[in-house]
C-alpha positions as CSV (number, residue, x, y, z in Angstrom):
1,X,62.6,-75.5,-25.9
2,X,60.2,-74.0,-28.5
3,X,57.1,-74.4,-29.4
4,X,58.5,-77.0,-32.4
5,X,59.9,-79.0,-29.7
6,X,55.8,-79.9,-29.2
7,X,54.5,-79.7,-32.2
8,X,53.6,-83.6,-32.3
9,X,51.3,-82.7,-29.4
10,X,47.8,-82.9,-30.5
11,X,45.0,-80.4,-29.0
12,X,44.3,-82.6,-26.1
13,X,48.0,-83.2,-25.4
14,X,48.3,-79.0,-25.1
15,X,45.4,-78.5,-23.4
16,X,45.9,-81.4,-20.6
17,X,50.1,-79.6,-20.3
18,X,48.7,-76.1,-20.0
19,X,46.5,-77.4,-17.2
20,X,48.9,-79.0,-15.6
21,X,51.1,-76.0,-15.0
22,X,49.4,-74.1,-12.1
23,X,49.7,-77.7,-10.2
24,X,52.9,-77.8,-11.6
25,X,54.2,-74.1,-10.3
26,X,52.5,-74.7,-6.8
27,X,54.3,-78.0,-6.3
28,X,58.0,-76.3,-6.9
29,X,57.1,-73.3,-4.5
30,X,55.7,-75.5,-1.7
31,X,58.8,-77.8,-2.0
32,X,61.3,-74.9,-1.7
33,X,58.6,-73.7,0.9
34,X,59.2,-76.0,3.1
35,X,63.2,-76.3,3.0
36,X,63.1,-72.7,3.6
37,X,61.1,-72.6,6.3
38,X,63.3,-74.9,8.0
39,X,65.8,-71.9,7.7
40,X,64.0,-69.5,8.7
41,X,62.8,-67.8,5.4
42,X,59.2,-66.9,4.2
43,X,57.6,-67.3,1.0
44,X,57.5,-63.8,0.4
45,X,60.9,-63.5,0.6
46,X,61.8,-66.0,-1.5
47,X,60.0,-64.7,-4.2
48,X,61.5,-61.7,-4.4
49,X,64.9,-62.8,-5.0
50,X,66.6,-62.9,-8.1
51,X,68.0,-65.6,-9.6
52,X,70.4,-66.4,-11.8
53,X,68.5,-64.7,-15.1
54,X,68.2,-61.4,-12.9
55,X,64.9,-62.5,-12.8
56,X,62.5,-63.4,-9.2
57,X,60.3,-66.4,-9.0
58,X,57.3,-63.6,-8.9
59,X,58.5,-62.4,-11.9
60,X,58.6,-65.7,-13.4
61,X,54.9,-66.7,-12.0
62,X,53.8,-63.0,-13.5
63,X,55.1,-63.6,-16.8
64,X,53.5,-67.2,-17.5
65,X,50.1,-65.8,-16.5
66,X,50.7,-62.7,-18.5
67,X,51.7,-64.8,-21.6
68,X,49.0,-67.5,-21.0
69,X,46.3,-64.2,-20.9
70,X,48.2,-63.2,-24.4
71,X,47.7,-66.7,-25.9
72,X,44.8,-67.0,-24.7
73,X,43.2,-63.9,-26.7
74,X,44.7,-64.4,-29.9
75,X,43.3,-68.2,-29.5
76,X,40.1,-66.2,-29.2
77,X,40.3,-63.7,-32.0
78,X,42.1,-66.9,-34.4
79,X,38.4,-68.7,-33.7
80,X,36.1,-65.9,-34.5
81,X,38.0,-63.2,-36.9
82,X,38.6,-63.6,-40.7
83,X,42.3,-63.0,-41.2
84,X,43.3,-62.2,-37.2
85,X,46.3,-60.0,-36.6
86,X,48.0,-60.0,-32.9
87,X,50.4,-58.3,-31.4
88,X,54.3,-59.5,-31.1
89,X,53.9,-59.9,-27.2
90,X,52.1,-63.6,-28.0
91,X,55.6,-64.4,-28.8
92,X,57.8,-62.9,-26.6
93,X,58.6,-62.6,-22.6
94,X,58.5,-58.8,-22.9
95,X,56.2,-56.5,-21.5
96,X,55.6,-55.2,-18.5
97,X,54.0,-58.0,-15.7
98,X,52.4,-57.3,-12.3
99,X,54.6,-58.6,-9.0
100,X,52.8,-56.6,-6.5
101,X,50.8,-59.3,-5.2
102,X,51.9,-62.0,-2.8
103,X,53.2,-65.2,-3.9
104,X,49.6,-67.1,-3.2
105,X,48.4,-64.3,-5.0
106,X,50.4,-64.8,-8.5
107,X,50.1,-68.6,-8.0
108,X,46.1,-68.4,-7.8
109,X,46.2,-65.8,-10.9
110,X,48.1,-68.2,-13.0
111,X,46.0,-71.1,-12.0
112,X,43.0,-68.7,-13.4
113,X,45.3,-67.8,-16.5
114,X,46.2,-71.5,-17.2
115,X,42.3,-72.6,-16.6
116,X,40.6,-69.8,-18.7
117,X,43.6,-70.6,-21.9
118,X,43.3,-74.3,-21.0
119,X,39.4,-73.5,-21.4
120,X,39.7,-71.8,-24.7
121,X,41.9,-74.7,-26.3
122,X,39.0,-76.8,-25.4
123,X,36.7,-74.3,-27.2
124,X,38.7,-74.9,-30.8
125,X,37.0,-77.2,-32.8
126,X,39.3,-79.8,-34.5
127,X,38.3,-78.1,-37.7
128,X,39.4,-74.7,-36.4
129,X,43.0,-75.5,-35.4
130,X,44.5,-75.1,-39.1
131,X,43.2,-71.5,-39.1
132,X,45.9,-68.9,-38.8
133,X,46.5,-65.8,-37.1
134,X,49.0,-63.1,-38.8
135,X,52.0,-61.8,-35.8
136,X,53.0,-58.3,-36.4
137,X,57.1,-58.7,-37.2
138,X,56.4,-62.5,-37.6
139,X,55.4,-65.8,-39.3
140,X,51.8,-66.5,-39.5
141,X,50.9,-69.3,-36.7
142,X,47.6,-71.8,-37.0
143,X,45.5,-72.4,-34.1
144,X,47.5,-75.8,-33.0
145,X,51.0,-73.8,-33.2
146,X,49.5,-71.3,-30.8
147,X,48.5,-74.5,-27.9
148,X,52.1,-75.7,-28.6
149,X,53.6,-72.0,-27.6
150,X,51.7,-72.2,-24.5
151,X,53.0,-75.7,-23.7
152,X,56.9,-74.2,-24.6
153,X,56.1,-71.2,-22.1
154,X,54.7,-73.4,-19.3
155,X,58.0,-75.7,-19.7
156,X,60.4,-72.9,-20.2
157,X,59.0,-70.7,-17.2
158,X,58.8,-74.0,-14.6
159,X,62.4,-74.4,-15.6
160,X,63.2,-70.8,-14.8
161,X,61.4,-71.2,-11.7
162,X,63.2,-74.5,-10.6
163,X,66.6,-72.5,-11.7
164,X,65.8,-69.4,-9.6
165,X,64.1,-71.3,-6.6
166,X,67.7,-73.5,-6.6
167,X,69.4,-70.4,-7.0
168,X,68.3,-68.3,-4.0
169,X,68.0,-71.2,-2.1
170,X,72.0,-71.4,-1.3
């Protein structure tokens, strides 16, 4: 889904999804957690495995908080700037993300990511959410369209994380 798929959410809607995540995250892991453990395996393990996208559940917990940081900023300089430009990477799973830390680790940065972004949507006045920010090699996006791509990147990356805990859990 994309970030149309929300776009009847209103700023609370957005704000109350993108806090939801880190709870959201934590409750998936724990759940495979605990199967696993029953097997013998240990979180850290598990989240080094790669699913079915090539991609680990550390990579997938990396790359939420990495995009929530990146929406988070141009939220920031789309409140304050006249005519903001931001980088491409607001828009996209590319980039380089950080896996070297444990799985409790990644889970407590994105549950700092999601409550600092979830913080700024709260700091956009209702007045402020039509404002746009320019995307270098894309459409310009208001205020409200940015909250709705974080909701789209929560969903997309909890379902990448249910697929690749399912996945290496065989």
């Amino acid at each position: 889904m994309d970030r149309t798929s929300y776009s009847s959410l209103s700023r609370s809607d957005s704000r109350t999804a993108v806090g939801s995540y880190p709870r959201r995250f934590r409750t998936l892991v724990r759940e495979n957690e605990r199967a696993k453990a029953s097997a013998g395996q240990e979180l850290a393990e598990i989240f080094g495995l790669v699913g079915p996208d090539g991609v680990s559940a550390a990579t997938i917990v990396a790359t939420v908080t990495t995009r929530f940081g990146t929406i988070e900023e141009a939220l920031r300089v789309g409140a304050v700037l006249d005519n903001p430009r931001v980088g491409r990477e607001v828009l996209t799973d590319t980039g380089s993300v950080d896996v070297a830390s444990g799985a409790e680790q990644l889970l407590a940065a994105l549950e700092t990511a999601a409550g600092s972004l979830a913080t700024r949507m709260d700091s956009v006045e209702n007045h402020d959410v039509g404002r746009t920010v320019s995307v270098d090699g894309a459409e310009s996006l208001t205020l409200l369209d940015l909250m709705h791509e974080a909701v789209a990147v929560g969903r997309h990356q909890l379902d990448a994380l249910e697929a690749t805990l399912a996945f290496v859990s065989r």
